[in-house]
TORSEMAR-537105 format. One record per atom (N, C-alpha, C): x, z, y; residue in one letter. Coordinates in pm, whole numbers, padded with zeros to 5 digits, always signed. Each point is the difference from the previous one (the first is absolute). Layout:
<atoms>
XZYA
...
</atoms>
This chain:
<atoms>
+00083+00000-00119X
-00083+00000+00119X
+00087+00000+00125X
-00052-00089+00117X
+00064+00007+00154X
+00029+00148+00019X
+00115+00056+00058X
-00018+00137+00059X
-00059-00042+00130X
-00109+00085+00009X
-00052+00023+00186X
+00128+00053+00116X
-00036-00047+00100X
+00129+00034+00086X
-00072+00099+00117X
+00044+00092+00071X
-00032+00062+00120X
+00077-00001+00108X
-00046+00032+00106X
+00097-00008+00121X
+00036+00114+00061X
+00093+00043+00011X
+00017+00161+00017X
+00094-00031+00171X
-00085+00040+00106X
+00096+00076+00092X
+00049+00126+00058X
+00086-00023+00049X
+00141+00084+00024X
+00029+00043-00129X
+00023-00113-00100X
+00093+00049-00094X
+00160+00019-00044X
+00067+00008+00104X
+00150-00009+00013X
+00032+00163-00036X
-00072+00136+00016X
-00024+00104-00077X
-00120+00088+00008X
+00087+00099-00032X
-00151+00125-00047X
-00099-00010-00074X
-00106+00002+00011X
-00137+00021-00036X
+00001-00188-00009X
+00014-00077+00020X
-00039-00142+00001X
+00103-00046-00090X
+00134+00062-00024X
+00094-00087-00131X
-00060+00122-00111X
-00042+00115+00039X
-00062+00012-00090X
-00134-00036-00110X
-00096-00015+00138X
-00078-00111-00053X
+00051-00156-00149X
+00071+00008+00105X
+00034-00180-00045X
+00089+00058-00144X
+00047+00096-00048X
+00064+00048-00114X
-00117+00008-00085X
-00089+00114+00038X
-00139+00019-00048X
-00060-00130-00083X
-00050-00112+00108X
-00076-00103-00030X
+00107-00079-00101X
+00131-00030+00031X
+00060-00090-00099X
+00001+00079-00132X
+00009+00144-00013X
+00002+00052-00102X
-00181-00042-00127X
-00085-00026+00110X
-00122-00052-00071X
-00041-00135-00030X
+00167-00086+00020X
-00063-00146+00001X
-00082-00098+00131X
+00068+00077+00104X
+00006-00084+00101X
+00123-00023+00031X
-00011-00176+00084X
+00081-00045+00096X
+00019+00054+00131X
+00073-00037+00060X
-00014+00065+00189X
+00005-00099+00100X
-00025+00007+00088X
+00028-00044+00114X
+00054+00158+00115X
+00104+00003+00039X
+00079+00075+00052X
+00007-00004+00162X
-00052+00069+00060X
+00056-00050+00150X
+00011+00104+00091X
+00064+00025+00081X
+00061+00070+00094X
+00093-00087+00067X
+00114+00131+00111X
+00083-00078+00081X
+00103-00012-00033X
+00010+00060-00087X
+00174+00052-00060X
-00021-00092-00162X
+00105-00097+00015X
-00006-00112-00113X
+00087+00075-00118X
+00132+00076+00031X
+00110+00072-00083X
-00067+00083-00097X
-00078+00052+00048X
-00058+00136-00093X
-00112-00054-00097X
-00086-00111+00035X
-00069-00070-00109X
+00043-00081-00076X
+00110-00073+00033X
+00060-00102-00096X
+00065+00104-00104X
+00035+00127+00016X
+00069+00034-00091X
-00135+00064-00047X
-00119+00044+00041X
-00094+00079-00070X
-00073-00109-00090X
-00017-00160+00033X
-00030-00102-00065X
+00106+00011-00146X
+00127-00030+00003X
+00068-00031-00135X
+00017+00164-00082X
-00068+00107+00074X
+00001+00100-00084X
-00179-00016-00076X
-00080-00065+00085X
-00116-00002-00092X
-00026-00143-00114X
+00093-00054+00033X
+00028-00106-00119X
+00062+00045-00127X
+00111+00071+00016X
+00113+00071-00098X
-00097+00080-00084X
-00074+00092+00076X
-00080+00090-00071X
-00123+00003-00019X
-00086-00146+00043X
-00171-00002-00079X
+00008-00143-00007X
+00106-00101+00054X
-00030-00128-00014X
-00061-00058+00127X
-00013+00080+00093X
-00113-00062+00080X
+00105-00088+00099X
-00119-00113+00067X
+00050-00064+00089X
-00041+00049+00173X
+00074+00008+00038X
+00000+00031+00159X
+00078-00074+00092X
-00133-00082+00056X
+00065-00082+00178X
+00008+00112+00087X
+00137-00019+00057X
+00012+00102+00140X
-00041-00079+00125X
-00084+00024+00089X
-00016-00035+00131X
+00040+00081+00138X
+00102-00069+00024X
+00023+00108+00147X
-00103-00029+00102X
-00058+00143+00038X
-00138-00017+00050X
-00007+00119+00145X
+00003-00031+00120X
-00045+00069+00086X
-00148+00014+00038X
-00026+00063+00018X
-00124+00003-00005X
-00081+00084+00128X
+00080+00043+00085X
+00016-00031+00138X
-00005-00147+00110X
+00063-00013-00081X
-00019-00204+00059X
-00145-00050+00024X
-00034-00071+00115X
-00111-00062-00048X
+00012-00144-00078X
-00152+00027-00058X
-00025-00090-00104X
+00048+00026-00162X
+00074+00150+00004X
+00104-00006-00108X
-00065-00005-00109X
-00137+00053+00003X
-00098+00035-00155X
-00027-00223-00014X
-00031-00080+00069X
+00008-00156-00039X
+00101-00028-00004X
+00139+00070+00029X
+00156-00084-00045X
-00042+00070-00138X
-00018+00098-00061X
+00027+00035-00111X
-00064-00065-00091X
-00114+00012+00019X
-00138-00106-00102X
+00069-00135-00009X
+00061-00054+00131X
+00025-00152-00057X
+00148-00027-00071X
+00096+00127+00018X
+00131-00015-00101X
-00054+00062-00142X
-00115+00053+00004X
-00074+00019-00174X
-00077-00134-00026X
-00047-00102+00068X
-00049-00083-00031X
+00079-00128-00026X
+00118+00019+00086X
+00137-00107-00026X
+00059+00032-00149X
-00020+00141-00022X
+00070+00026-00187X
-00109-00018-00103X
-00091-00054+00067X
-00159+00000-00101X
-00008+00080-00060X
-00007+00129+00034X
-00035+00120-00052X
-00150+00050+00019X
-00087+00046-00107X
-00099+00043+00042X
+00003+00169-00059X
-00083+00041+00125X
+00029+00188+00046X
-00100+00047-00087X
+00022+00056-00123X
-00099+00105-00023X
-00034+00124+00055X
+00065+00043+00023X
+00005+00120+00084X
+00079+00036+00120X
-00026+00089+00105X
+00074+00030+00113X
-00032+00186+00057X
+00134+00020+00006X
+00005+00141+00055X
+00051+00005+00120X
-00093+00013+00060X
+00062+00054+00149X
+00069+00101+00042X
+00129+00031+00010X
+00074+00108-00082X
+00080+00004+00136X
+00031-00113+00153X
+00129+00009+00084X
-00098+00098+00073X
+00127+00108+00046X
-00040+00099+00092X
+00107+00090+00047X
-00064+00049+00118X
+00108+00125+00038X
-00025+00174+00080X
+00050+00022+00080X
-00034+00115+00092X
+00089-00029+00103X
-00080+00012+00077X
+00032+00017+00167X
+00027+00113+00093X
+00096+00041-00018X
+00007+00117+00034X
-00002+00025+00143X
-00026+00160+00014X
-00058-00007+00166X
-00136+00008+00048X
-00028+00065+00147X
-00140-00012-00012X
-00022-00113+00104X
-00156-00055-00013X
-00012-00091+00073X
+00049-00089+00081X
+00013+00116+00126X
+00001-00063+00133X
+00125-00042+00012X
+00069+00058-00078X
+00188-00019-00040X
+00037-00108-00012X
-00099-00096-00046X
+00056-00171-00070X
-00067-00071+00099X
+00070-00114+00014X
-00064-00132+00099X
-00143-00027-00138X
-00117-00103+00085X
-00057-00031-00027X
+00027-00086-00177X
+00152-00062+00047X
-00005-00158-00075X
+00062+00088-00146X
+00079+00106+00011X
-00031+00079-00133X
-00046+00063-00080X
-00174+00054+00106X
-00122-00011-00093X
-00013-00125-00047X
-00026-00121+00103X
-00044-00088-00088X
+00052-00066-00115X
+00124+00030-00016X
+00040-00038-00105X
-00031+00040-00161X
+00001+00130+00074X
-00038+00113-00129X
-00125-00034-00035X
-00132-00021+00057X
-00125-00050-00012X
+00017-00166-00116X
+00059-00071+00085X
+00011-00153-00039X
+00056+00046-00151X
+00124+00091-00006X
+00052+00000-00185X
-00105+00126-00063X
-00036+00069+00050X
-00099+00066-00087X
-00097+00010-00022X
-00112-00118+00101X
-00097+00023-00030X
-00110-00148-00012X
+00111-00115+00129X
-00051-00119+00011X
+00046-00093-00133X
+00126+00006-00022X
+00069-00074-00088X
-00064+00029-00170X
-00063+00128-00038X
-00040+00039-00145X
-00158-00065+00021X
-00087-00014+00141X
-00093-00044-00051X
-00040-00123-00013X
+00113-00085+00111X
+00041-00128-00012X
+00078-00075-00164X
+00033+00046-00023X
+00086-00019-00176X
-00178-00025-00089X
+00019+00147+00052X
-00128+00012-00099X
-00140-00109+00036X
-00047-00049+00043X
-00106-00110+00067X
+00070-00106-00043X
+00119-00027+00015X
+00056-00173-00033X
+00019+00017-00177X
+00012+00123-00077X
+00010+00019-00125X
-00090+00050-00038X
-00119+00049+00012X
-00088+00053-00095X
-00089-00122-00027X
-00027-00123+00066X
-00118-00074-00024X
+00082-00081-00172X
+00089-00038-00007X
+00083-00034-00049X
-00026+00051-00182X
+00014+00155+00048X
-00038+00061-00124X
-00112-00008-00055X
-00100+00050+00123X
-00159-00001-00003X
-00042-00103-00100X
+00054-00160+00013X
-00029-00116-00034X
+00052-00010-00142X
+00109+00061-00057X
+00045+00001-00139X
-00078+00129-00054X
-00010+00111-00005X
-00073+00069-00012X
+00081+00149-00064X
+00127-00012+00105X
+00088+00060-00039X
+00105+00041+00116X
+00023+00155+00028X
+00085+00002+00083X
+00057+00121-00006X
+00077+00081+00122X
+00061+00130+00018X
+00000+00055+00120X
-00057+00056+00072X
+00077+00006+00145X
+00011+00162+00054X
+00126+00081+00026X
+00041+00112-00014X
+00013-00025+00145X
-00019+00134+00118X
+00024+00002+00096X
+00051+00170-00004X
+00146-00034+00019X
+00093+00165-00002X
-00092+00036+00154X
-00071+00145-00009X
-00026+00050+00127X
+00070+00172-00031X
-00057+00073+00046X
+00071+00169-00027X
-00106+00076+00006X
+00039+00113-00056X
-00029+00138+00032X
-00071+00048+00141X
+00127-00091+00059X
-00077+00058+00143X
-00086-00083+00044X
-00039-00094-00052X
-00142-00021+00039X
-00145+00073-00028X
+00053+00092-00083X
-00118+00107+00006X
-00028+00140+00033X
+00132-00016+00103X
-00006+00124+00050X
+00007-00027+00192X
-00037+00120+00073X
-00003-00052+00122X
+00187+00018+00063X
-00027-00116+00119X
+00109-00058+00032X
+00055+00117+00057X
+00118-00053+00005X
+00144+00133+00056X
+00092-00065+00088X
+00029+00103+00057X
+00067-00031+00147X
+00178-00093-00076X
+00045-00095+00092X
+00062-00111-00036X
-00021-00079-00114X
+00101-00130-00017X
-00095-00100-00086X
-00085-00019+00005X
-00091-00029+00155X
-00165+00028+00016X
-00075-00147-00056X
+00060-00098+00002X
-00095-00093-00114X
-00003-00011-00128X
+00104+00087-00076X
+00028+00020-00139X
-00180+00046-00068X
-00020+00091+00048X
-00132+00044-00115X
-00089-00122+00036X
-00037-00017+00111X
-00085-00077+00100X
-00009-00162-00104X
+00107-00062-00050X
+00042-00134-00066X
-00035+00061-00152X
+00014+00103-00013X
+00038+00063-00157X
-00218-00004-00055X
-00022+00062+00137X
-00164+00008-00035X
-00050-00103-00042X
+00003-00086+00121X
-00032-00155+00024X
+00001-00099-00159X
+00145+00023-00061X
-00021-00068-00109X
-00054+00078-00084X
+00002+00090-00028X
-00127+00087-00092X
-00168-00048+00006X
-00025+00052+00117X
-00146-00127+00026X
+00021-00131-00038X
+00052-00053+00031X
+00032-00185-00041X
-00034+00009-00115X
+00073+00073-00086X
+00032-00033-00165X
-00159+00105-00045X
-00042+00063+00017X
-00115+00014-00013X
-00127-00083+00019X
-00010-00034+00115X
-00060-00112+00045X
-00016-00108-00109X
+00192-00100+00009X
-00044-00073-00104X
+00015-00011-00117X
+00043+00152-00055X
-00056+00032-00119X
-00125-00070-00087X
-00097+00055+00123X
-00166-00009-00026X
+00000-00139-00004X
+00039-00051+00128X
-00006-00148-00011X
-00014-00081-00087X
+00127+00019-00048X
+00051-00034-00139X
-00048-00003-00119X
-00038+00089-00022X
-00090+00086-00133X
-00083-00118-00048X
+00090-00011-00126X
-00059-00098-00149X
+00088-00155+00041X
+00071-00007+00123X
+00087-00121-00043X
+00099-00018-00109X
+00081+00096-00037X
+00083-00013-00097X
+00142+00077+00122X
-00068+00007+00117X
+00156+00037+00099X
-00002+00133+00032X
+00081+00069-00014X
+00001+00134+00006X
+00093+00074+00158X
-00096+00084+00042X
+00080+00066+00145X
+00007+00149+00006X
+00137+00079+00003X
+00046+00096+00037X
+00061+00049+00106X
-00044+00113+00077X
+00099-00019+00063X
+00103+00165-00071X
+00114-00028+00017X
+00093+00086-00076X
+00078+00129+00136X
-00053+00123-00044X
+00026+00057+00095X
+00102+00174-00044X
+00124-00082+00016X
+00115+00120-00040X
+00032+00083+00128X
+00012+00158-00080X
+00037+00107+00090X
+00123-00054+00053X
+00120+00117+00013X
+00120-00013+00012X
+00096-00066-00133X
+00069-00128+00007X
+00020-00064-00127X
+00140-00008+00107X
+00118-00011-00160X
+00131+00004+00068X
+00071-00156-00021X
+00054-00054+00108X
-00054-00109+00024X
+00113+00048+00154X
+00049-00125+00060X
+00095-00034+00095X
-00076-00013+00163X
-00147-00021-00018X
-00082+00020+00079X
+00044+00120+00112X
+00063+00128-00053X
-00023+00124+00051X
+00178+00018+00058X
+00039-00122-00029X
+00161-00003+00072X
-00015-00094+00140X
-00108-00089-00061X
+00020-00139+00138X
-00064+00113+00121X
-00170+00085-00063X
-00031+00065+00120X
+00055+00142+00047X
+00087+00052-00100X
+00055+00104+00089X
-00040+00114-00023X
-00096-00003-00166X
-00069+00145-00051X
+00077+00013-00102X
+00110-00049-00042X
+00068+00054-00142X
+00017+00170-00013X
+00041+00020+00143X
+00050+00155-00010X
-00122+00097-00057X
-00106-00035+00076X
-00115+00084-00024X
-00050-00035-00152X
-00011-00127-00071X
-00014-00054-00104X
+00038+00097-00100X
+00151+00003+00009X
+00105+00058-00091X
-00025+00155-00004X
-00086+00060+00095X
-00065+00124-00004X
-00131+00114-00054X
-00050-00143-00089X
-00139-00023+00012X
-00003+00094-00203X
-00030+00050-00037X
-00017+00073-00123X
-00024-00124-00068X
+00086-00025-00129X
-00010-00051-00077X
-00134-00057-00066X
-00101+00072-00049X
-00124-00086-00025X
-00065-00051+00111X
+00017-00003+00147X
-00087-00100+00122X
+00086-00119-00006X
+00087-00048-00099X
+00098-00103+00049X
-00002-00129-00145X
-00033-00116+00001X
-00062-00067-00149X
+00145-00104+00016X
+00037-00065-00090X
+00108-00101-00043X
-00056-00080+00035X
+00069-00101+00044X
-00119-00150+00017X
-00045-00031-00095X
+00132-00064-00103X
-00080-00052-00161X
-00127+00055-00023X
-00007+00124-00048X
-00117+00097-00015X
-00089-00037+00074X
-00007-00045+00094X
-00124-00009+00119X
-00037-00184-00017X
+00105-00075-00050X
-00059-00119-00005X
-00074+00012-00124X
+00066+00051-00136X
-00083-00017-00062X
-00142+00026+00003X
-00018+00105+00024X
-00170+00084+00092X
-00012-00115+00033X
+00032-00048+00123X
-00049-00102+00072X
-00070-00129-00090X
+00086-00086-00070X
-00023-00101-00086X
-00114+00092-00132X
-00008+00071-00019X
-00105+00052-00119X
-00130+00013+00121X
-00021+00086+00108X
-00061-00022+00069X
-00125-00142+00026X
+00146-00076+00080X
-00095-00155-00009X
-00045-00054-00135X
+00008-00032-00113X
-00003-00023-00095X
-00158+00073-00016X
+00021+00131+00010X
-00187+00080+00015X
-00054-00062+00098X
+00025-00086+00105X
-00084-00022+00110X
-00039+00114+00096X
+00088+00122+00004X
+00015+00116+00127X
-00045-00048+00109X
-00050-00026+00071X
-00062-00001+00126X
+00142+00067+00080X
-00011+00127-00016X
+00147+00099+00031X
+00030+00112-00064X
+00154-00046-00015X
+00058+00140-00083X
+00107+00046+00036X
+00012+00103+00041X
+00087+00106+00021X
+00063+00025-00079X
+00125+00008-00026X
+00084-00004-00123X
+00063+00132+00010X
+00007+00092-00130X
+00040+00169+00015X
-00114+00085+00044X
+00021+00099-00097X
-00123+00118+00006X
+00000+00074+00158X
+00120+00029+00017X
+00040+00051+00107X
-00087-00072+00140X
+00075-00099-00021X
-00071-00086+00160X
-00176-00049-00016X
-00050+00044-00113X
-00130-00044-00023X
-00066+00150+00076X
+00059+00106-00036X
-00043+00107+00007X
+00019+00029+00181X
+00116-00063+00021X
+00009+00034+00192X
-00102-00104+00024X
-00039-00131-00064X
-00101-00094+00058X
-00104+00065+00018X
-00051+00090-00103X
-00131+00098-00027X
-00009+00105+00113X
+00089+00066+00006X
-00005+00139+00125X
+00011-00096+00136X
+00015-00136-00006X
+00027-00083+00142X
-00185-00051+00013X
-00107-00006-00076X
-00090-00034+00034X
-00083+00178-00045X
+00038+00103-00055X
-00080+00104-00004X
-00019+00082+00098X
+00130+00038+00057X
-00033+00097+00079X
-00020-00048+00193X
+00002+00071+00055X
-00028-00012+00151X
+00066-00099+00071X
-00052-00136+00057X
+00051-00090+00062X
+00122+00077+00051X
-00061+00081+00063X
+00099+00102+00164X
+00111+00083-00115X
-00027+00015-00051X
+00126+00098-00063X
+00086-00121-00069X
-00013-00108-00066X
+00116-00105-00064X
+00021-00053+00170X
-00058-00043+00100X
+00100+00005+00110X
+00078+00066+00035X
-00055+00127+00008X
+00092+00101+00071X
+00126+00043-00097X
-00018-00051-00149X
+00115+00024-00094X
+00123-00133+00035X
-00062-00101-00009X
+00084-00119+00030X
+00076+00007+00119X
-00070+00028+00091X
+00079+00045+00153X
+00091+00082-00003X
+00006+00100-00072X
+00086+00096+00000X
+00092-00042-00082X
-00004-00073-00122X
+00097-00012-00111X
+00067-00144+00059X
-00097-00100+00041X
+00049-00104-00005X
+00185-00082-00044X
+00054+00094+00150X
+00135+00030-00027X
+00133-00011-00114X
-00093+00089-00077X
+00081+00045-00140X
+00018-00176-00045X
-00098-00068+00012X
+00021-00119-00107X
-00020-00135+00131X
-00032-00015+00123X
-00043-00106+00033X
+00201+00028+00130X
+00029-00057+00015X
+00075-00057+00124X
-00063-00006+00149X
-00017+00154+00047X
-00081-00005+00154X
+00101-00043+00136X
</atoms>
């Protein structure tokens, strides 16, 4: 049988070469893309060596405009067709608000929130029509808890795709295409070096803190059930729970005060 292929971004590391380990380990192909070409070409001939799989690397900004139609048409120049796609590029912005020029919100908006639903619209009809698909949208934890002082669009983008993938969850329902959105606590992962929380990270008690592997797999068993959303780890299911039980005013007034410990103010 064809292996199905997926498109995984920001997979150059973390949580997204983990992914892409995950999925080749089940008999998928990849499509690879991020900005950094070094770190996937070698994560490509390590997932050949060890499941067989094939992986095109695309160097992909995704900041750029137009970058989500440069990408579709260098997948359409390799005649590749996408079974699946995880929207996986992301980051933290550290700082509060008023701190950043405008054009580095918008950027952060355009890669986290314009670019996954754009992918997703030029790729789901695609699936819809075979009757077969995948589509994983990495969001967090903190999208279900209220926002905290710096990184102020982090939960705000994190929510956003949670609704989406709910949304077209339902949508969806009985095509054959399946939508999650995948939402990890604190996962260790290079993420927490680019923004500047390693220290606090590295502080954090051993069970609040998940391996990536561990969390992709969740993730990929997840979609496979058709999760709407899943929170991956008992732990962060259980802060998701006390984040919608108790007193709007008291998880503010906790976040405000803690924020610190883990966000870059």
């Amino acid at each position: 049988m064809t292996r199905p292929t997926i498109l995984i971004t920001g997979a150059s590391a973390g949580l997204g070469a983990a992914l892409a380990r995950e999925y080749a380990s089940r008999g998928w192909n990849l499509v690879l893309c991020a900005r950094r070409v070094a770190p996937m070409e070698a994560l490509a001939k390590e997932l050949m060596q060890n499941f067989e799989a094939e992986s095109h690397v695309i160097e992909t900004d995704l900041f750029e405009d137009n970058a989500v139609d440069k990408l579709l048409a260098t997948i359409r120049e390799k005649s590749l067709q996408i079974d699946g796609l995880i929207n996986n590029a992301g980051y933290g912005h550290p700082g509060q608000y008023l701190e950043s020029e405008w054009d580095a919100h918008g950027n952060f908006i355009q890669l986290m929130t314009t670019a996954p639903c754009e992918l997703t619209r030029k790729l789901a009809p695609a699936m819809v029509g075979r009757g077969f698909g995948r589509i994983m949208n990495v969001a967090s934890l903190a999208g279900h808890m209220p926002g905290s002082k710096g990184h102020t669009l982090y939960a705000a983008v994190k929510s956003f795709l949670i609704k989406f993938s709910e949304s077209l969850n339902s949508e969806l329902d009985g095509t054959g295409v399946h939508v999650t959105a995948l939402c990890p606590g604190f996962t260790i992962t290079e993420f927490h070096d680019v923004n500047g929380t390693r220290e606090a990270i590295n502080r954090l008690p051993e069970y609040m803190v998940m391996d990536a592997d561990i969390c992709a797999e969740m993730g990929y068993e997840a979609l496979e059930k058709n999760r709407a959303v899943f929170i991956s780890g008992r732990v962060n299911k259980f802060i998701a729970l006390l984040g919608r039980i108790l007193p709007v005013t008291l998880t503010q007034t906790l976040m405000a005060k803690n924020s610190q410990k883990f966000r870059k103010t």
